[in-house]
C-alpha positions as CSV (number, residue, x, y, z in Angstrom):
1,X,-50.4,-62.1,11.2
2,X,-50.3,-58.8,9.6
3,X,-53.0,-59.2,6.6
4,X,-52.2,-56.2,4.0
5,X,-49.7,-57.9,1.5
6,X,-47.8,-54.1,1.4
7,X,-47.1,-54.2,4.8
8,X,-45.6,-58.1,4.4
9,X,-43.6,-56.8,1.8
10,X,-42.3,-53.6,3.9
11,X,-41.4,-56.7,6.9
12,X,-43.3,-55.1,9.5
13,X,-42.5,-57.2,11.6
14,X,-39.0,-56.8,11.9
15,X,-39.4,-53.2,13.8
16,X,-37.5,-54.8,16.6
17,X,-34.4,-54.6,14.8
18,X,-34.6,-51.0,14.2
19,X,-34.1,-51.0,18.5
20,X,-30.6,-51.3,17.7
21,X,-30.0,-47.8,17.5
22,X,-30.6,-46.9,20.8
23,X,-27.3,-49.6,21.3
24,X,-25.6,-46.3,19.8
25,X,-27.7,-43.9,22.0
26,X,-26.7,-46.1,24.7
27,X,-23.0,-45.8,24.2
28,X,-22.8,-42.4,23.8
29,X,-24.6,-40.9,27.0
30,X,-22.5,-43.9,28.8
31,X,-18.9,-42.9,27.3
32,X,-19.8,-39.1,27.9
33,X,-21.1,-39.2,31.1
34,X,-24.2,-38.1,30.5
35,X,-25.8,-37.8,33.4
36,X,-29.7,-39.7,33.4
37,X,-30.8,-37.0,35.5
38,X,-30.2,-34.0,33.0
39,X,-31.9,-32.4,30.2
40,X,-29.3,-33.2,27.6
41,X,-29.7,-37.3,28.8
42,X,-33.5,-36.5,27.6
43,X,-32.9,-34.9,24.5
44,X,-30.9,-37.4,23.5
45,X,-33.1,-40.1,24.5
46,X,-35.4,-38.2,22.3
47,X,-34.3,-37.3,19.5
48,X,-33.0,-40.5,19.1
49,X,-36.7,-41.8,19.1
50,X,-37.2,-39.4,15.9
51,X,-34.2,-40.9,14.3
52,X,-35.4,-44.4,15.1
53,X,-38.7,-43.7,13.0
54,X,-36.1,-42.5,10.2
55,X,-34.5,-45.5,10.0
56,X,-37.5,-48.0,10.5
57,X,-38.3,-46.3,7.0
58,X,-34.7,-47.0,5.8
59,X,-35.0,-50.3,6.9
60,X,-38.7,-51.0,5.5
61,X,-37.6,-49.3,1.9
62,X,-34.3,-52.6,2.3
63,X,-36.7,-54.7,2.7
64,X,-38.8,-54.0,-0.4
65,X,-35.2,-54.5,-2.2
66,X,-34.6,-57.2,-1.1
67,X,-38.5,-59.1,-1.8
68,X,-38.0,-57.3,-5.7
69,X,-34.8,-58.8,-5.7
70,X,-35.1,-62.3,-4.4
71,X,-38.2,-63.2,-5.8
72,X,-37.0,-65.5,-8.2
73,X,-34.9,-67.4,-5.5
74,X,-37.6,-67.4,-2.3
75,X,-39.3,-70.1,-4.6
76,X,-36.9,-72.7,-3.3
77,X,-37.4,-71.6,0.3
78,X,-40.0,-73.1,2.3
79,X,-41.1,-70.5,4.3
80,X,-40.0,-67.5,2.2
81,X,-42.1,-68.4,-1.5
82,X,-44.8,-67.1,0.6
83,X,-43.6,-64.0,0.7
84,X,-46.6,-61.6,-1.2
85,X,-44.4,-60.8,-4.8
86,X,-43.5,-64.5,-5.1
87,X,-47.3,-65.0,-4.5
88,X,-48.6,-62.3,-6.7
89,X,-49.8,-60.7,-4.5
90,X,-48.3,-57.2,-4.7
91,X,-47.4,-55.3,-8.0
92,X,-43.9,-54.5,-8.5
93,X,-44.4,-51.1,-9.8
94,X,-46.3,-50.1,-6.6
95,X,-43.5,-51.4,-4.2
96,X,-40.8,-49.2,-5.5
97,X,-43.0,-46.3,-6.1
98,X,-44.0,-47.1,-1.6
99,X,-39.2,-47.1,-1.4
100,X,-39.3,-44.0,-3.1
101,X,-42.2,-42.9,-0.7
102,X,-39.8,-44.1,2.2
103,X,-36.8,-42.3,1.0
104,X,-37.9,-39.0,0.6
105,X,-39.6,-39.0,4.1
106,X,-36.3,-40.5,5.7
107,X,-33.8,-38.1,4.2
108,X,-35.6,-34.8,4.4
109,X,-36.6,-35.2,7.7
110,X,-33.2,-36.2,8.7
111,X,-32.0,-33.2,6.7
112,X,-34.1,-30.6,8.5
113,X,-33.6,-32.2,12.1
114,X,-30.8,-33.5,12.6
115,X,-26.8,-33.3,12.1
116,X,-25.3,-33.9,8.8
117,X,-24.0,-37.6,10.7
118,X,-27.1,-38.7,11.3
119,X,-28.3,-38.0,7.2
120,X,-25.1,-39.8,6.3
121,X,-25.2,-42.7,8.4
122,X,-29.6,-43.2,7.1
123,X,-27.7,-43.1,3.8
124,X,-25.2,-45.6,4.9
125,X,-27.9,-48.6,5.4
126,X,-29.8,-47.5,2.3
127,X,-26.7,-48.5,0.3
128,X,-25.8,-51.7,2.6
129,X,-28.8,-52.6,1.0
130,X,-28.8,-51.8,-2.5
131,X,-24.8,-53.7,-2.4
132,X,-26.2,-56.5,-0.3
133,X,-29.4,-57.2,-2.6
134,X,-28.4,-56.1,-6.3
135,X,-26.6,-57.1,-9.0
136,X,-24.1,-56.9,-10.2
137,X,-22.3,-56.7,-6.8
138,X,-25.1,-58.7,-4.4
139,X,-22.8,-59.4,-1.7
140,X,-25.2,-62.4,-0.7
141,X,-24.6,-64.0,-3.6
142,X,-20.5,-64.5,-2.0
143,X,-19.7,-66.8,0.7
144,X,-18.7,-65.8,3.9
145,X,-19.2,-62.2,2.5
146,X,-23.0,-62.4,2.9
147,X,-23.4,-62.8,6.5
148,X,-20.3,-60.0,6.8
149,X,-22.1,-57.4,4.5
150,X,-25.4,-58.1,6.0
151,X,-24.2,-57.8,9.7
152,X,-22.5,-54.3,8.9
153,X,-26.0,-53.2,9.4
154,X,-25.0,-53.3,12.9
155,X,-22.7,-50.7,13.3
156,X,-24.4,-48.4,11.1
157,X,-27.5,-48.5,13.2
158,X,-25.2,-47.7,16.3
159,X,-23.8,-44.6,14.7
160,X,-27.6,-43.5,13.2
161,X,-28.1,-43.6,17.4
162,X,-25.0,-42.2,18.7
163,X,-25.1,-38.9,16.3
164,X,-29.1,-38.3,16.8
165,X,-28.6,-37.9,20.7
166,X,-25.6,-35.7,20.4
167,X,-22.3,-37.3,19.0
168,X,-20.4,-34.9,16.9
169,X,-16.8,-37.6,16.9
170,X,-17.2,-40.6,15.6
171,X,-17.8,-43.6,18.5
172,X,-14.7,-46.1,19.2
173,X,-13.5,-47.5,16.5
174,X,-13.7,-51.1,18.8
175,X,-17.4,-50.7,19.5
176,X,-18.0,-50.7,16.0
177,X,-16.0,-53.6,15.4
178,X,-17.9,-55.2,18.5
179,X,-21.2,-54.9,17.5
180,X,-20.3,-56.0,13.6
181,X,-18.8,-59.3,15.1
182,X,-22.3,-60.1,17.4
183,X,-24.1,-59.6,14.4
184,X,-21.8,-61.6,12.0
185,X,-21.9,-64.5,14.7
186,X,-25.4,-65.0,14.5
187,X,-26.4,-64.6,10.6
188,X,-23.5,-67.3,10.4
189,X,-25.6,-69.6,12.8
190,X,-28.0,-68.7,11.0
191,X,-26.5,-69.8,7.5
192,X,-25.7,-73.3,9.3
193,X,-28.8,-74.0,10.9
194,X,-30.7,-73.3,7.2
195,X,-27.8,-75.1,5.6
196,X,-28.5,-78.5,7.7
197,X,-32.9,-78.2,7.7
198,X,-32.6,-77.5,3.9
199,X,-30.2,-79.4,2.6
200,X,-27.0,-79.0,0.5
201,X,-28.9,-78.6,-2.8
202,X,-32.1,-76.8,-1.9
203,X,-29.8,-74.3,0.1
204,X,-28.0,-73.8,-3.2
205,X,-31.2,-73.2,-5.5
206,X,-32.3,-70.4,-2.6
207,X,-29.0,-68.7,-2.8
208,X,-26.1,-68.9,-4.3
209,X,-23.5,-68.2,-1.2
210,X,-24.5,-72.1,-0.3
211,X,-22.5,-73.4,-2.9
212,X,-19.2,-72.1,-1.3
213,X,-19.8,-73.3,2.2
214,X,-19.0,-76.0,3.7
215,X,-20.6,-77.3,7.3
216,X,-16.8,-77.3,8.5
217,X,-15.8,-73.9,7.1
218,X,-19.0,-72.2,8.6
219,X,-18.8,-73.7,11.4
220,X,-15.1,-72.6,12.1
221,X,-16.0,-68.7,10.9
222,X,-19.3,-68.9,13.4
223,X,-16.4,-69.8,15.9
224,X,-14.2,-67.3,15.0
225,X,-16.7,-64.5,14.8
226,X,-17.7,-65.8,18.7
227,X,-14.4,-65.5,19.8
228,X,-13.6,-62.5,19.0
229,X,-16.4,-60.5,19.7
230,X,-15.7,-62.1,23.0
231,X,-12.0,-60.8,22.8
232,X,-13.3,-57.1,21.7
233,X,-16.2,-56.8,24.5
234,X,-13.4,-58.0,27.3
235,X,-10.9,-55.4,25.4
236,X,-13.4,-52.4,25.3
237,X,-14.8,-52.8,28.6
238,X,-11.5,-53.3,30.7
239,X,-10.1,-50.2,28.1
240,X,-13.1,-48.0,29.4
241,X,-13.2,-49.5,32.6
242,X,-16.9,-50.3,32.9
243,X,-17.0,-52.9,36.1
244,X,-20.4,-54.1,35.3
245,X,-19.6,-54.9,31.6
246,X,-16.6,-57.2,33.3
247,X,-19.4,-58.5,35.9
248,X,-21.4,-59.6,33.2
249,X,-19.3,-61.6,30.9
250,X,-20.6,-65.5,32.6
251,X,-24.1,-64.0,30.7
252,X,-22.2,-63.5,27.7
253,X,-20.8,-66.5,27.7
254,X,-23.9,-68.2,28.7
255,X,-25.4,-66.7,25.5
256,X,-22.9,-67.9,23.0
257,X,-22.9,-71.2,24.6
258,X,-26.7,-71.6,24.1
259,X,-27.0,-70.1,20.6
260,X,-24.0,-73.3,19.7
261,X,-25.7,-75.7,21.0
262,X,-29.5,-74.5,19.5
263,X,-27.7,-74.1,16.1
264,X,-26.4,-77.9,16.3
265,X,-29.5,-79.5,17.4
266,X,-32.3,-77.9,15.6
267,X,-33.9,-75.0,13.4
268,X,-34.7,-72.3,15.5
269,X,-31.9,-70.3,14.2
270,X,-33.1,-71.2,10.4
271,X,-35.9,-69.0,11.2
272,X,-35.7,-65.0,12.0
273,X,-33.8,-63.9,14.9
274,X,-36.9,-62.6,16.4
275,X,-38.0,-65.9,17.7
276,X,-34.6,-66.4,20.1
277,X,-36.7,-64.0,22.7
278,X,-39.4,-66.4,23.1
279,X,-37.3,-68.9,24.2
280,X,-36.9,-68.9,28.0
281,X,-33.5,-69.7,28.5
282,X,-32.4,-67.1,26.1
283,X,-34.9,-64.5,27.1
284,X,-33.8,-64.7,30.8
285,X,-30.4,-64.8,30.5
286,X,-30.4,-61.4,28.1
287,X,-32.7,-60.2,30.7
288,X,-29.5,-60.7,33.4
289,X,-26.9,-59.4,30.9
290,X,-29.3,-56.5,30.1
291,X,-30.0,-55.5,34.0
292,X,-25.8,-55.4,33.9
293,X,-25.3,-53.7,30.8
294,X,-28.1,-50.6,31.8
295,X,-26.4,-50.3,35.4
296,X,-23.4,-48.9,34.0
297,X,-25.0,-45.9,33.2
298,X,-25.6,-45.4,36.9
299,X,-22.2,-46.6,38.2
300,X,-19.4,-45.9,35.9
């Protein structure tokens, strides 16, 4: 339990997320061909590194946003009023003066070291946050459009990945949509399995997106978002012809199978995504899809 209530504030925790830039690194060495024994697949392994520090920042200075912005509404959580502003236990004043902090070190170090992509796409998150969190747009204040807004985080940290190790076109317009479906599919379990463990009304008081859902209407977008995720990660890897993406796809299933059945039993998925890995099921079986996934770069 990280002590310092700054450091709460800033999510620490949540670094794993970050990880999803090297999705984008990933992609790009694997559509290009890069080979894993060159210099250029090391440079782009690290320099991709650097840009994941930049956008652990990004994502830290999002996260102070959103505890300034929320406050009054994490109250009617039970897990999130103990979140250090709702406690008193941080000074508003000092939190933005730490985002501003944050900024500056992102965007001028991004500026002097990389591509003008990789500054655009940093400034991309920064303002799926400021849209996501403040009003008068707060987009997860809108049903349906909250878990959509909030998972577009995905493909922007795939492109912060794919231009720090070397993309200078933007990645397939199919991966982007891809990844933006995974992550819509599970914030949308999500919504349901916090909609169900807190109840119609509490759920409202915590956020206002509650009050259009319904648990049929989620439950048939959490579908639709499966499906055709599903639909685009067949599409894209029989399109680039990647044999061990097609191997893989029982795993994938398995997956979206298990996170179903966890999001209509209990509240594992009302909590934050990071506690999926310690479940052994799902841990193992991303293990398997992950050992598929990596071995394209050595066979395709």
């Amino acid at each position: 339990m990280i002590k310092n209530p700054y450091l709460r504030a800033m999510r620490i925790e949540r670094w794993p997320r970050s990880l999803a830039i090297f999705v984008g690194t990933y992609f790009y060495l694997l559509l290009n061909r890069i080979p894993i024994n060159s210099c250029n697949f090391f440079q782009g392994i690290f320099d991709s590194s650097i840009a994941f520090i930049l956008t652990l920042s990004i994502s830290f200075l999002n996260y102070i946003i959103n505890e300034i912005a929320d406050a009054p509404f994490d109250i009617h959580h039970p897990l999130k009023k103990e979140r250090p502003l709702v406690r008193g236990e941080v000074k508003k004043g000092k939190l933005i003066l730490l985002a501003l902090f944050l900024f500056i070190f992102s965007v001028s170090i991004s500026i002097i070291y990389f591509s003008f992509w990789v500054t655009f796409s940093l400034l991309l998150l920064f303002i799926a946050g400021i849209f996501y969190n403040i009003k008068p747009i707060r987009l997860k204040d809108i049903p349906f459009l909250d878990s959509i807004s909030e998972s577009v985080n995905n493909p922007i940290r795939l492109l912060i990945g794919w231009f720090s190790a070397g993309g200078r076109e933007f990645p397939p317009v199919l991966l982007l949509l891809l990844f933006w479906l995974a992550g819509n599919f599970l914030l949308s379990a999500k919504r349901l399995s916090e909609l169900k463990n807190l109840g119609i009304e509490r759920a409202k008081a915590y956020r206002k997106s509650f009050s259009g859902y319904s648990y049929k209407s989620l439950f048939l977008f959490i579908a639709s978002s499966a499906f055709l995720c599903f639909v685009l990660f067949i599409w894209f890897s029989l399109k680039e012809r990647i044999i061990t993406f097609i191997l893989s796809t029982p795993f994938f299933l398995a997956l979206i199978a298990w996170i179903f059945l966890r999001m209509s039993k209990d509240k594992v998925l009302a909590d934050e995504p990071e506690v999926l890995i310690k479940k052994p099921f799902f841990s193992i079986i991303l293990f398997l899809l992950l050992i598929f996934i990596i071995s394209a770069l050595i066979f395709h």
